[in-house]
C-alpha positions in Angstrom: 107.5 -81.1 -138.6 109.2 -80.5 -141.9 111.5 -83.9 -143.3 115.4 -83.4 -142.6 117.2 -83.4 -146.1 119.8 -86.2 -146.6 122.9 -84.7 -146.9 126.7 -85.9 -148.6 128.8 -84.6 -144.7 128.5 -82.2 -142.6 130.1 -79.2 -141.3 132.5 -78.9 -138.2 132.4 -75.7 -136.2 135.8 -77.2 -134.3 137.5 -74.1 -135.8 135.4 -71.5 -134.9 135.6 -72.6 -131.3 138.9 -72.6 -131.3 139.5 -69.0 -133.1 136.4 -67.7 -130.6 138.5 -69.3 -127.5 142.0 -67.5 -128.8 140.3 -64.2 -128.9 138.2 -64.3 -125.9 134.6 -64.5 -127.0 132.1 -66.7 -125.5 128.6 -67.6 -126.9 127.3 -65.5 -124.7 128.9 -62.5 -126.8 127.9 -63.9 -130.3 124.1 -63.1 -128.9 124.6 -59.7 -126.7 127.3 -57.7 -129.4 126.7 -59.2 -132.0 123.2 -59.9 -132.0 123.5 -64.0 -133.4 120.0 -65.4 -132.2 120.4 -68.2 -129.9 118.6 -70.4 -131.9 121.6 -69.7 -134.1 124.1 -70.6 -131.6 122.3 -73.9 -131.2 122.6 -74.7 -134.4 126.3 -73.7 -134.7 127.0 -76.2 -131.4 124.9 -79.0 -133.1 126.9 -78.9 -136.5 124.0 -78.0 -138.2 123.5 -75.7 -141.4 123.7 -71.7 -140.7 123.0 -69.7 -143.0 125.2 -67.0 -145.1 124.4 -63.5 -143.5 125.7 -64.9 -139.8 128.6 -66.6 -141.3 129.6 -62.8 -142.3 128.9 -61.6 -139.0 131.2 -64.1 -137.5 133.7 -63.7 -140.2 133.6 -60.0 -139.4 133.6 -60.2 -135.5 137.0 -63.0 -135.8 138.6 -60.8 -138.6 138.7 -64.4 -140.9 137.1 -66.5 -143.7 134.2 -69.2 -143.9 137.1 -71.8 -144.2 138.7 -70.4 -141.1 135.6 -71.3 -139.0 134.0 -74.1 -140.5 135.3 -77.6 -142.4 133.4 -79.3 -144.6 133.4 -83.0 -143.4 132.5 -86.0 -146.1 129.8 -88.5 -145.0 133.1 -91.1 -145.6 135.0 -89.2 -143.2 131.9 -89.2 -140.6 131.4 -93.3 -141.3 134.9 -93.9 -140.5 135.2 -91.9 -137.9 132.0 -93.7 -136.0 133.7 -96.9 -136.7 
């Protein structure tokens, strides 16, 4: 099992749940129209790392940019916010 890197904060999805939610798409249709694997979708729900080519394809299927649908969050921000 390959070692998880360390990194400085994470990225929030918070945003692209929102935008999906005001323009009625469900995860269901990031998979069937717009063919985002699943393992994807996990990944997105999780607040992991995706990589470039599906944030285009969800920037194309919201009509918006990267910092419309994702926040960078500081590893500051995440310690205080656990606190």
């Amino acid at each position: 099992m390959p070692k998880e890197k360390h990194l400085p904060g994470k990225l929030s999805y918070d945003k692209l749940f929102a935008a999906m939610s005001a323009k009625g798409i469900k995860k269901i249709n990031l998979r069937n129209d717009y063919k985002i694997h699943p393992t994807t979708i996990q990944k997105i729900t999780a607040g992991r790392t995706i990589n470039t080519d599906n944030l285009i394809i969800l920037c194309h299927a919201l009509d918006c940019q990267p910092g419309d649908i994702m926040e960078y969050i500081p590893e500051t921000a995440q310690n205080q916010d656990e606190s």
